[in-house]
Each structure stands twice: as C-alpha cells, then as structure tokens.
C-alpha positions as CSV (number, residue, x, y, z in Angstrom):
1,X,-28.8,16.4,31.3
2,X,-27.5,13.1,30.2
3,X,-23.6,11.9,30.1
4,X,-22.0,10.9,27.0
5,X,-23.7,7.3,26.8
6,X,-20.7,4.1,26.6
7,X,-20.7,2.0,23.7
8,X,-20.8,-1.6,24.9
9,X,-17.7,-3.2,23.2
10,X,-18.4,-6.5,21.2
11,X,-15.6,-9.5,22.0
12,X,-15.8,-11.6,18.9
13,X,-15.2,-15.6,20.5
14,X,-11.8,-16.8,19.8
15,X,-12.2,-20.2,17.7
16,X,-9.5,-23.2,17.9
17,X,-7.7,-23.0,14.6
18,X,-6.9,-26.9,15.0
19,X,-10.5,-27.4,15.9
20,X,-12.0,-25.9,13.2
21,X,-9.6,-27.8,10.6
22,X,-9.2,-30.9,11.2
23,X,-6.3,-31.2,8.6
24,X,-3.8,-28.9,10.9
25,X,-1.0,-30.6,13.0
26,X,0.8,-29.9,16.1
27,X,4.3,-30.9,15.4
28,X,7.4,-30.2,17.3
29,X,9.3,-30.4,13.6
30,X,6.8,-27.4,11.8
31,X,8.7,-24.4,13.1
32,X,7.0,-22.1,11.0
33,X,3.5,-22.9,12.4
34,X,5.2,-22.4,16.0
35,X,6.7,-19.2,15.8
36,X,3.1,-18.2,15.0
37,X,2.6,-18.6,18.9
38,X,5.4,-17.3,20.5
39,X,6.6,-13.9,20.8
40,X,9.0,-11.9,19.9
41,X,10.9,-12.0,23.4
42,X,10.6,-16.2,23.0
43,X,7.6,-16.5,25.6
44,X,4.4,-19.1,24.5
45,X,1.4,-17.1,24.1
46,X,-1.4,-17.6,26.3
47,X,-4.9,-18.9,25.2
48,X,-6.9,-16.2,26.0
49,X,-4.8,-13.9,23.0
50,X,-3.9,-17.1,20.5
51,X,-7.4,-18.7,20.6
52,X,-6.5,-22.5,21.3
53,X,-8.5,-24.8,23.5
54,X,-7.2,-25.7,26.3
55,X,-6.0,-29.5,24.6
56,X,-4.7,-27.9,21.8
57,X,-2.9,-25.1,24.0
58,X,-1.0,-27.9,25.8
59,X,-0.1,-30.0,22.7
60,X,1.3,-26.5,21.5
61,X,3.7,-26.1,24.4
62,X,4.4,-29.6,24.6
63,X,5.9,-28.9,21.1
64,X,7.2,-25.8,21.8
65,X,9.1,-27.2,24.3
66,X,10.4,-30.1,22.3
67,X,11.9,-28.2,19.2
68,X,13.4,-25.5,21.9
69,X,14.9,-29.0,22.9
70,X,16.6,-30.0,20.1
71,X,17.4,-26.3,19.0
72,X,14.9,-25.8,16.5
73,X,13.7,-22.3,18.2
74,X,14.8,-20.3,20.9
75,X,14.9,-20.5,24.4
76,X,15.3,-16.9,24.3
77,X,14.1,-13.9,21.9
78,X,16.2,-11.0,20.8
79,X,17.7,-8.4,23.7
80,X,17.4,-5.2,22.3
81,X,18.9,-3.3,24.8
C-alpha cells in the first residue's frame, strides 16, 4: 500500500536584473527603481528573494543608504498599529 507520493517542487534560478541588462543603473537619485527593493516596513530586501548578485546587492544598499541620506526614502516604513 503506497503513500500519497511528494511532488518534487521546481525553484526556477533567480537572474540579476542588472546582469542581464546591461543598460540598468544603480543610482542613489532613481527612487523609483529603489523602492522596488525595499519593503513596505522600509527594510532592504535580501538577495535570496530580489535576485541580485552579490556586487549588485551591495551597490543596491550602498544606494539605498545614500538617498535615505539625503531624505529621498525612508528610514522607516509606515506603523500601522
């Protein structure tokens, strides 16, 4: 008498979005592009969810950093409490 059987689940590889185009930026000033990899509570998303290489995952904190800097996003995201 044989168990239900497990399905072996598929990861599909995360690719760098700035390695596959070459024509993308990471700049401190594009705030739009940012908030793309930050949450909602303000906090840098991690490679393993965004995708990024490692290089480009540092570049994109770097930046991150600068434009929470000079005000451009938040240190901090919304308290719903």
């Amino acid at each position: 008498m044989a168990g239900p059987q497990k399905r072996k689940f598929f990861h599909r590889r995360k690719v760098c979005r700035f390695c596959a185009d070459s024509t993308l930026v990471i700049n401190y000033k594009d705030v739009n592009m940012l908030r793309y990899f930050i949450s909602e509570r303000a906090k840098i998303i991690p490679r393993r969810i965004s995708g990024t290489c490692a290089n480009h995952q540092r570049e994109l904190a770097r930046a991150i950093k600068r434009s929470r800097s000079i005000a451009l996003l938040p240190y901090v995201g919304t308290l719903d409490t």
